[in-house]
C-alpha positions as a Markdown table, in Angstrom:
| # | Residue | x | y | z |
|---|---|---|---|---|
| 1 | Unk | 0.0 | 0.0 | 0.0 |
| 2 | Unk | 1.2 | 3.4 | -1.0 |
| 3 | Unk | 1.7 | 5.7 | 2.0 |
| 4 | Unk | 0.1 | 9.3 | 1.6 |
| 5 | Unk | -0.5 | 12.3 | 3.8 |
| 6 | Unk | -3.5 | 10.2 | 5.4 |
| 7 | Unk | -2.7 | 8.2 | 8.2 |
| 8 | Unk | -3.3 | 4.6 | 7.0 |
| 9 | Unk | -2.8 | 1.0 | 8.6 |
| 10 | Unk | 0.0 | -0.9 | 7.5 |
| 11 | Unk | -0.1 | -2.8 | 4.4 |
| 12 | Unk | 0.1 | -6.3 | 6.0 |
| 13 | Unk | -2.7 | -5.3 | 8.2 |
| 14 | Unk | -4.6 | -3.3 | 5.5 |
| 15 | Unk | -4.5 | -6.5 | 3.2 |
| 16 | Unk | -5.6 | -8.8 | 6.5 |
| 17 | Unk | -8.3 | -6.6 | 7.1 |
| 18 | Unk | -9.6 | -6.6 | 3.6 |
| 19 | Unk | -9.6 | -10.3 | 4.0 |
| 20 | Unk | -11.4 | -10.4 | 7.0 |
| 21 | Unk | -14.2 | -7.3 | 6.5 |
| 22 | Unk | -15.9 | -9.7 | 3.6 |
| 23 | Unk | -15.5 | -12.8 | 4.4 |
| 24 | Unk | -18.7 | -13.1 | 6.8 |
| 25 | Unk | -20.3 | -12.6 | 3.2 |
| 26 | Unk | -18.2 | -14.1 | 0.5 |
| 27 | Unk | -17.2 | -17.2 | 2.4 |
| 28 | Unk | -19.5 | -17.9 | 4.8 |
| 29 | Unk | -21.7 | -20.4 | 4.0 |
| 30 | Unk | -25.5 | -18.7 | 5.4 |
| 31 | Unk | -28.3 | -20.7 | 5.7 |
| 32 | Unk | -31.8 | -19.5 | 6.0 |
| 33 | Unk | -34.8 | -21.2 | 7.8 |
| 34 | Unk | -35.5 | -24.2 | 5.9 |
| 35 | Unk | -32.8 | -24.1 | 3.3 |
| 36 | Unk | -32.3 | -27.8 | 3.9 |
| 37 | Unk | -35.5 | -28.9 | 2.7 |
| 38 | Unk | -35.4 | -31.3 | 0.2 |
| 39 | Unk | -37.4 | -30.9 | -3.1 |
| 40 | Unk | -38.8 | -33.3 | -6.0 |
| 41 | Unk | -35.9 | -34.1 | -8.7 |
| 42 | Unk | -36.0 | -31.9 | -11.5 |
| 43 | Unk | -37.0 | -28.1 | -9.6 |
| 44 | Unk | -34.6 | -25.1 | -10.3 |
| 45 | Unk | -34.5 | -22.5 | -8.2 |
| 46 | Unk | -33.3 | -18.9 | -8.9 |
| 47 | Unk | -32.6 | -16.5 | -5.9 |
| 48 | Unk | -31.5 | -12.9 | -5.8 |
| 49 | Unk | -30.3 | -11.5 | -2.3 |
| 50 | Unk | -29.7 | -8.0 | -1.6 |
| 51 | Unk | -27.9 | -6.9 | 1.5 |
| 52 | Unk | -26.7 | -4.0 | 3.4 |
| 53 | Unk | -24.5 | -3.8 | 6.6 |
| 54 | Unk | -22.9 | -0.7 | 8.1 |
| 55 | Unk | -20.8 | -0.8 | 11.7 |
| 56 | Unk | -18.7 | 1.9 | 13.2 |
| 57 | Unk | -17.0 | -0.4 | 15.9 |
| 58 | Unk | -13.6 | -2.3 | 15.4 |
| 59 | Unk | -11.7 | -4.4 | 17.6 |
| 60 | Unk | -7.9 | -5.9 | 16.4 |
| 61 | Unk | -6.4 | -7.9 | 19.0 |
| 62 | Unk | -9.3 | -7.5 | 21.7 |
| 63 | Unk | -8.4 | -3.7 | 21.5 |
| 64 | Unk | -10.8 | -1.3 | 20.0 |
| 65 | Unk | -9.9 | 0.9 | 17.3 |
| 66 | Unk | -11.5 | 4.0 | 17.2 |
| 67 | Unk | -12.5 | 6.5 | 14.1 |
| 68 | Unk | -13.5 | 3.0 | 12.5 |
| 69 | Unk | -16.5 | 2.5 | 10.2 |
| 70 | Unk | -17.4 | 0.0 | 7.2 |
| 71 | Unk | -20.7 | 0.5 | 4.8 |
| 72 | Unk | -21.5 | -2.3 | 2.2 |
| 73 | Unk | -23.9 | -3.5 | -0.4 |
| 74 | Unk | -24.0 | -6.9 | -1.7 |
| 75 | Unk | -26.1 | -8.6 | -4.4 |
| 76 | Unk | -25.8 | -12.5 | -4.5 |
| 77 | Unk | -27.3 | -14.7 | -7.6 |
| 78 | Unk | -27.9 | -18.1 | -6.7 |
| 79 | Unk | -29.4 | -21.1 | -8.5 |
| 80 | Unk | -30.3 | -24.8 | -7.4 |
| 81 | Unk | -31.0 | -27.8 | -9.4 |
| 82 | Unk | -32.5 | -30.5 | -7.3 |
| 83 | Unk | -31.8 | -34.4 | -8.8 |
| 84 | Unk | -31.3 | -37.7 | -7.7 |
| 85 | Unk | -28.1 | -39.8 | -7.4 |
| 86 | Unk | -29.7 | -43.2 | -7.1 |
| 87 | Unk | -32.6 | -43.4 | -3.8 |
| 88 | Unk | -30.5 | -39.9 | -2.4 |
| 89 | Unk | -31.8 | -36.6 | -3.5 |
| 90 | Unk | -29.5 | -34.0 | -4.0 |
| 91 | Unk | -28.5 | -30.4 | -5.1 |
| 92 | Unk | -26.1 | -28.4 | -7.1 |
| 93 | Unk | -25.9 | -24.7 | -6.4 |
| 94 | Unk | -23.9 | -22.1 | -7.6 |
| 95 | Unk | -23.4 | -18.5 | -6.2 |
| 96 | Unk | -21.8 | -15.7 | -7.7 |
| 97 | Unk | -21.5 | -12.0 | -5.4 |
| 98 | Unk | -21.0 | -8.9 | -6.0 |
| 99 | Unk | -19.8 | -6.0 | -3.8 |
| 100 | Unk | -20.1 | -2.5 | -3.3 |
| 101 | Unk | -18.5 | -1.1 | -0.7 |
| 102 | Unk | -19.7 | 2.2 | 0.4 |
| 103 | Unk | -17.3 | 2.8 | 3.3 |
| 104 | Unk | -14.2 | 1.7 | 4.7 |
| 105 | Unk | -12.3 | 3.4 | 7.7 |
| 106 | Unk | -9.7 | 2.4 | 10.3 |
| 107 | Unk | -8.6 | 4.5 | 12.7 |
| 108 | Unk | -9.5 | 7.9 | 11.1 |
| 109 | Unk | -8.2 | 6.9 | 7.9 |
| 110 | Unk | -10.1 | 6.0 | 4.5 |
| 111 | Unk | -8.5 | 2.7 | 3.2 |
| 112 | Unk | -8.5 | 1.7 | 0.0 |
| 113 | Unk | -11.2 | -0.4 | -1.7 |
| 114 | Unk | -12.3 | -2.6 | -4.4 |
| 115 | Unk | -16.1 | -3.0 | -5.8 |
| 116 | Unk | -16.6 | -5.9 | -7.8 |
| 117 | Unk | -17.6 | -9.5 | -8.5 |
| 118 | Unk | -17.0 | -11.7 | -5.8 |
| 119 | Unk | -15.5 | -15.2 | -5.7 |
| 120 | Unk | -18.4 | -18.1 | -7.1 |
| 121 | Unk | -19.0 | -20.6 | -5.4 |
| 122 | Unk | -20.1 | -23.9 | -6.6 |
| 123 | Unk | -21.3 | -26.6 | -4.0 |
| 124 | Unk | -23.2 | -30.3 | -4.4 |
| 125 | Unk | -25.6 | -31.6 | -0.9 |
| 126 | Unk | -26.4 | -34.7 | -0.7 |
| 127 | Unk | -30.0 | -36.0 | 1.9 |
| 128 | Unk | -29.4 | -39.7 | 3.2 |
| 129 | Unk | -32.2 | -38.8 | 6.0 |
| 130 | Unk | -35.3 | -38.3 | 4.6 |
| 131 | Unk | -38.5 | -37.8 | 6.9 |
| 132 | Unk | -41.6 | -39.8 | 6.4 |
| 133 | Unk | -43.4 | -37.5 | 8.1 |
| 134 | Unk | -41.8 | -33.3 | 7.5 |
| 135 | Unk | -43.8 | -32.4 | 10.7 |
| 136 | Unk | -42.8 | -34.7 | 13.1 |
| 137 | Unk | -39.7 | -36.4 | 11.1 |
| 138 | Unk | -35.7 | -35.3 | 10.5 |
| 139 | Unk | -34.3 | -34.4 | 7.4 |
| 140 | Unk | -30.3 | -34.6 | 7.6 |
| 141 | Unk | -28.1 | -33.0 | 4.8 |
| 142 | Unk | -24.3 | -32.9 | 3.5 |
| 143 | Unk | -23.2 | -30.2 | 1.8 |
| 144 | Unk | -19.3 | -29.4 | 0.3 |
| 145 | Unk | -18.8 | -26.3 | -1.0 |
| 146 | Unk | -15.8 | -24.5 | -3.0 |
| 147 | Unk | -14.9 | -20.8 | -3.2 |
| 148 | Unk | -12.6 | -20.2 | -6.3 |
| 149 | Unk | -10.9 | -16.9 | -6.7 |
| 150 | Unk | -12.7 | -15.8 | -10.0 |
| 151 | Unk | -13.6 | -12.5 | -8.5 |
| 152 | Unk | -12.6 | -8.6 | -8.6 |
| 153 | Unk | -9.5 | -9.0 | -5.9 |
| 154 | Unk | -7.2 | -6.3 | -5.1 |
| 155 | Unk | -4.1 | -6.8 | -2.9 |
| 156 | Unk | -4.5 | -4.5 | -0.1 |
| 157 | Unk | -7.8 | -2.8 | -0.6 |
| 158 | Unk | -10.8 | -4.2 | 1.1 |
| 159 | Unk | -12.9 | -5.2 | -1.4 |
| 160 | Unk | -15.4 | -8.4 | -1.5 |
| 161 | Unk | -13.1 | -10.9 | -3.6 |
| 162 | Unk | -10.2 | -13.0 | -1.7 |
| 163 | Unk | -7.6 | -14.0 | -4.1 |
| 164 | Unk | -7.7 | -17.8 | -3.2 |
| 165 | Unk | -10.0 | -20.8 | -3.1 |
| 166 | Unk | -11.5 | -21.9 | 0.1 |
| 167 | Unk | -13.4 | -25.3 | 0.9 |
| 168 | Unk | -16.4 | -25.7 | 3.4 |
| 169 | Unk | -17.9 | -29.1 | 4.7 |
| 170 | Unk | -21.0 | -28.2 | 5.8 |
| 171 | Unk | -24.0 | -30.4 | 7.6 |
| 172 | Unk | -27.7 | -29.4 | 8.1 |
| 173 | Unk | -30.7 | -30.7 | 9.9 |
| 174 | Unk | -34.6 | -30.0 | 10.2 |
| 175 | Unk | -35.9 | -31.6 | 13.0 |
| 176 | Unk | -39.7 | -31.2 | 12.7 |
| 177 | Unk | -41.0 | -30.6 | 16.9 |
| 178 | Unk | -44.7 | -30.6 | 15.8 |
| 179 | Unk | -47.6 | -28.0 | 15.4 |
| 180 | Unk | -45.8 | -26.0 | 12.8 |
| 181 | Unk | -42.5 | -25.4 | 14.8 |
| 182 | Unk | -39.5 | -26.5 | 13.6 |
| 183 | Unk | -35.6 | -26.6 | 14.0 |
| 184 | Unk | -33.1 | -25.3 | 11.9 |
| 185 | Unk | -29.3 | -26.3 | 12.8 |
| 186 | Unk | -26.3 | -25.8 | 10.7 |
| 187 | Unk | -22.3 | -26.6 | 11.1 |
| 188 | Unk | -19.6 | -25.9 | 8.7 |
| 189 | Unk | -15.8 | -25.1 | 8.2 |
| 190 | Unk | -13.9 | -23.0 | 5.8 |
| 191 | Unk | -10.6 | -24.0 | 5.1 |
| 192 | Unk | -9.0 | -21.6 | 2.9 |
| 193 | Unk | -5.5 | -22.5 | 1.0 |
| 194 | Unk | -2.5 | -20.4 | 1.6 |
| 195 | Unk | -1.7 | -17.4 | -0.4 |
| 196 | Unk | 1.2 | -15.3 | -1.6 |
| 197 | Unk | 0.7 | -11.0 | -2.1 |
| 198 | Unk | 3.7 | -9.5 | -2.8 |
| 199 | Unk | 6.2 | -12.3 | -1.5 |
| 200 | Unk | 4.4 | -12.1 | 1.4 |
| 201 | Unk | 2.3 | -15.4 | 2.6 |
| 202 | Unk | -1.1 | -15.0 | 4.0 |
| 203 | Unk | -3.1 | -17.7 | 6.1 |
| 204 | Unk | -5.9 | -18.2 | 7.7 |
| 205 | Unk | -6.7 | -20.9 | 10.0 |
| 206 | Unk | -10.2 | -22.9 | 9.8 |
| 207 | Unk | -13.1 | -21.0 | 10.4 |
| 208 | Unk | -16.2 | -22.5 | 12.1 |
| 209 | Unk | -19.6 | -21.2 | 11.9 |
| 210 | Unk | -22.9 | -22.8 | 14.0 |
| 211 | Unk | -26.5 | -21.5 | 12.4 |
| 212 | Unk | -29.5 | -22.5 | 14.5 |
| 213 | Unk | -33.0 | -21.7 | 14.1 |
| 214 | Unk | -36.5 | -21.9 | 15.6 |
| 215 | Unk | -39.0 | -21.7 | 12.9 |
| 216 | Unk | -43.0 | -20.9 | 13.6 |
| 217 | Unk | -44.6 | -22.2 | 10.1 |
| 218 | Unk | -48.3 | -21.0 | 9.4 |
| 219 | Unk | -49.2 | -23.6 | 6.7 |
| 220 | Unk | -46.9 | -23.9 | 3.9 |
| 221 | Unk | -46.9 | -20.3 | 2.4 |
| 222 | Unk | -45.6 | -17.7 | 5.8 |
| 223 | Unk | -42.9 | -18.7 | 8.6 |
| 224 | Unk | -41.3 | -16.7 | 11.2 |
| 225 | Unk | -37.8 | -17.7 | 12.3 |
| 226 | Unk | -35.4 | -16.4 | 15.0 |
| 227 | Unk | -31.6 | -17.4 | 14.3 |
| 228 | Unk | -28.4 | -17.6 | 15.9 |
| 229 | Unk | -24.8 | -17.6 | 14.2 |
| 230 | Unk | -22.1 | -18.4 | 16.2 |
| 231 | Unk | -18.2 | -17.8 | 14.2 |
| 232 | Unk | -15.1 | -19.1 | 15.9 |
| 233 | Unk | -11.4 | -19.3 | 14.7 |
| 234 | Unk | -10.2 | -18.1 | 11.1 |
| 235 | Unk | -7.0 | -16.2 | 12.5 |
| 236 | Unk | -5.7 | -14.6 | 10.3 |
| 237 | Unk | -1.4 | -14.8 | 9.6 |
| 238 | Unk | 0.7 | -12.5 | 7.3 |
| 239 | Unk | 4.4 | -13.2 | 6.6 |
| 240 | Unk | 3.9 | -15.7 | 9.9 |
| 241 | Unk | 2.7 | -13.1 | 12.6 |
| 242 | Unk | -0.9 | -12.9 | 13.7 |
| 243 | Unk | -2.3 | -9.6 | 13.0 |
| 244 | Unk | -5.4 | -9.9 | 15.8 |
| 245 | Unk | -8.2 | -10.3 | 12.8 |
| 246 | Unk | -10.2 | -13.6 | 13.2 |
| 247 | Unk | -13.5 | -14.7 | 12.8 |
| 248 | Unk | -15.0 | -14.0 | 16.3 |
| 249 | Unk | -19.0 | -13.6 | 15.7 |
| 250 | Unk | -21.9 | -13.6 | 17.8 |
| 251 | Unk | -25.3 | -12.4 | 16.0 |
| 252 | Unk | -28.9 | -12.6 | 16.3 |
| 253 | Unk | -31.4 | -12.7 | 13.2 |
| 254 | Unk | -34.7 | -12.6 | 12.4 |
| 255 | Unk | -36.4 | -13.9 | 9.2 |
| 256 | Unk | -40.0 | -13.6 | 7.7 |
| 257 | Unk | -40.8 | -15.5 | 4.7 |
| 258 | Unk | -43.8 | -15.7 | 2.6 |
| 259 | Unk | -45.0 | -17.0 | -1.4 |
| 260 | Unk | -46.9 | -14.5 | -2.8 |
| 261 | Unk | -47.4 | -17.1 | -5.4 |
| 262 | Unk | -47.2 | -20.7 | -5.3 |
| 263 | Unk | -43.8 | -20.1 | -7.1 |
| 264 | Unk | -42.1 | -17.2 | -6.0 |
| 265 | Unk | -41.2 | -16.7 | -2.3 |
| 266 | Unk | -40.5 | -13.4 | -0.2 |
| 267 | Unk | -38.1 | -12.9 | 2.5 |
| 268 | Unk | -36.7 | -10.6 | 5.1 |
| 269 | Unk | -34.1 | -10.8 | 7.5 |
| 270 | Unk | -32.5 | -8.4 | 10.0 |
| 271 | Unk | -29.7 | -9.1 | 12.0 |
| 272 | Unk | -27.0 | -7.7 | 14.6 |
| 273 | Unk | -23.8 | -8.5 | 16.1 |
| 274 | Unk | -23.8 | -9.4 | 19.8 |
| 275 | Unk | -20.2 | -10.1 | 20.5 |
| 276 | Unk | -17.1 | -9.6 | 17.8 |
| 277 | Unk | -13.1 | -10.1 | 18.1 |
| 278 | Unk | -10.9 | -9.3 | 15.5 |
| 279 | Unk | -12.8 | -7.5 | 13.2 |
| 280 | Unk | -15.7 | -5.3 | 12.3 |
| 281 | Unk | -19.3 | -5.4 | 14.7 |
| 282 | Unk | -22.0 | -4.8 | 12.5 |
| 283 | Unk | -24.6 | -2.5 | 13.9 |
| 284 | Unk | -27.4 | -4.3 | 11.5 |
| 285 | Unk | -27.6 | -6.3 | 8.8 |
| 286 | Unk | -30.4 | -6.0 | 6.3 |
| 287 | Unk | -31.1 | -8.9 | 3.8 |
| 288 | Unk | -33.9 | -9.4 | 0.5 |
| 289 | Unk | -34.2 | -12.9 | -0.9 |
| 290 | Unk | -36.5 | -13.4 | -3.7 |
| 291 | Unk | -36.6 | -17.3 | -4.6 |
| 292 | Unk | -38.6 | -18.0 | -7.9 |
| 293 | Unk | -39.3 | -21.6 | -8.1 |
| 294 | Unk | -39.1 | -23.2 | -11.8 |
């Protein structure tokens, strides 16, 4: 990073930063109430998310650093095709982002930044636990995912695009509790492959995330769902010295879903960061899906 007349963050922690600040959206693998619902062989689905989320609090090393604000739109295409291999129904999705980020400051400073396409993902799930019964029964899911670096990225601006390929494991449940509740649970790892910038290496150790859910369904068309996600590890190393970023998340969310039609489904979700370490606390979260059923 070019030093100017503007104080700015070192370019080792600038760079670790811009890994961090994006990677709650570009690599983190969300999952809404009943994402993990298995449908007949043969249905596409097309999805368009829009979301916004703005913080003015950051912490680096447990210390917080103040003058510090982040502003960012994202828009997410998405499309699954259901099918069979063999008696096991399955899906193949693939997700493409893109980022604009509105605002990025550290410590008084503007950084530098870089709006683009984000990294696609492509991702196959697998159900070998069907239910008999949706209500009452428990549908169990495996999901692998990979994150390829096809996107916009820019060493040392913060920008939406990482620069290498990450891969995420990922398990879901629905546990059906009767009388239109139900429970959402999710558990994954990203494990993203080393990378040089500039001669220098940068890693990141795996990341964990836990999604769970408690969804109130009012027949098949309108749910209400509160969520947790819970982030651990994902410390981030440059040139073989921690630079206090990690993925340390606590948030609360809360979803409303509804089809206007039999084939194209509303929903919207706000959410808020309880608890972060090592990195940006977003003060809300906004989210759009549209799903259109084909």
């Amino acid at each position: 990073m070019k030093t100017t007349k503007r104080k700015t963050i070192p370019a080792p922690a600038a760079a670790a930063t811009a890994l961090l600040l994006m990677a709650g959206t570009a690599q983190a693998i969300d999952v809404g109430p009943a994402d993990y619902t298995i449908l007949p062989s043969g249905t596409t689905l097309g999805m368009f998310y829009w979301q916004h989320m703005s913080s003015d609090t950051l912490s680096i090393g447990g210390t917080e650093v103040p003058g510090s604000s982040f502003k960012a739109d994202v828009v997410i295409l998405r499309s699954l095709n259901y099918f069979q291999i063999g008696q096991t129904p399955a899906a193949f999705h693939i997700v493409a982002p893109y980022g604009e980020i509105g605002n990025a400051r550290i410590g008084g400073a503007d950084q530098p930044t870089r709006s683009g396409i984000g990294d696609v993902t492509v991702g196959l799930t697998a159900w070998p636990v069907q239910p008999s019964n949706p209500e009452t029964g428990t549908t169990l899911g495996f999901s692998l995912f990979a994150t390829l670096p096809t996107g916009d990225f820019a060493p040392g601006s913060i920008g939406i695009a990482e620069g290498t390929t990450t891969i995420t494991p990922q398990v879901g449940i629905i546990q059906g509790l009767g009388d239109g509740w139900y429970f959402d649970g999710v558990l994954d790892v990203a494990i993203q492959a080393d990378h040089d910038e500039g001669g220098v290496t940068h890693e990141r150790d795996p990341a964990w995330q836990l999604q769970t859910m408690l969804r109130k369904q009012w027949g098949p068309e309108t749910s209400l769902t509160i969520g947790y996600s819970g982030q651990r590890g994902g410390d981030q190393i440059v040139g073989g010295v921690k630079t206090g970023l990690k993925t340390h998340r606590d948030q609360i969310r809360l979803y409303g879903t509804h089809f206007l039609t039999p084939t194209l489904q509303v929903q919207g979700m706000l959410a808020k960061d309880l608890n972060v370490e090592g990195g940006f606390k977003y003060n809300s979260v906004a989210q759009i899906r549209l799903v259109k059923v084909f």
